[in-house]
Steps between C-alpha positions, in 0.01 A plus 500: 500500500276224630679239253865621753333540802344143550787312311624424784219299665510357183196646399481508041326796412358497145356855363191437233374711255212322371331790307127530444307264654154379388347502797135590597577837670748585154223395310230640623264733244673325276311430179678200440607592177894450534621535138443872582781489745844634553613296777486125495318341812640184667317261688667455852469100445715521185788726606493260864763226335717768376543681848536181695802391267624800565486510842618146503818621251538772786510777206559908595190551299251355287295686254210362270481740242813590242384853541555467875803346460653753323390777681662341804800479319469920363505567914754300578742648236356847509323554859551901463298544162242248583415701824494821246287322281191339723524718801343762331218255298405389848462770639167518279412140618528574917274794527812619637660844382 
């Protein structure tokens, strides 16, 4: 909605899904030991180039992970069963019931 609602004071909006960041607040109690881990962490500095080109290319969307990618793609195509799927699994995550 932003994206239509500013085109025309020719304002580019560019949605990012950078995924987990390594960050002190995400890392902290960490024990350092990231072979352990699931999720890959990025370092802000090194996804940086990727968003400014695509803010620069003036791209819908820019994702940094493949994983991300394709789960953007799953909602797009199939909004309905995504919403089945994770609106129950967050529920768990909010505190909310």
């Amino acid at each position: 909605m932003l994206r239509i609602e500013e085109k025309p004071f020719g304002v580019n909006v560019t949605v990012v899904s950078p995924g987990a960041m390594k960050t002190e607040m995400a890392t902290a109690g960490s024990t350092g030991d990231e072979s352990k881990s699931m999720i890959k962490m990025h370092l802000p500095e090194d996804l940086a180039p990727g968003i400014v080109n695509a803010v620069a290319a003036r791209k819908r969307e820019h994702y940094t992970d493949r994983i991300l990618r394709t789960m953007g793609t799953v909602r797009a195509l199939f909004p309905q069963i995504v919403d089945n799927i994770v609106g129950p699994l967050s529920k768990g995550t909010t505190g909310r019931k």
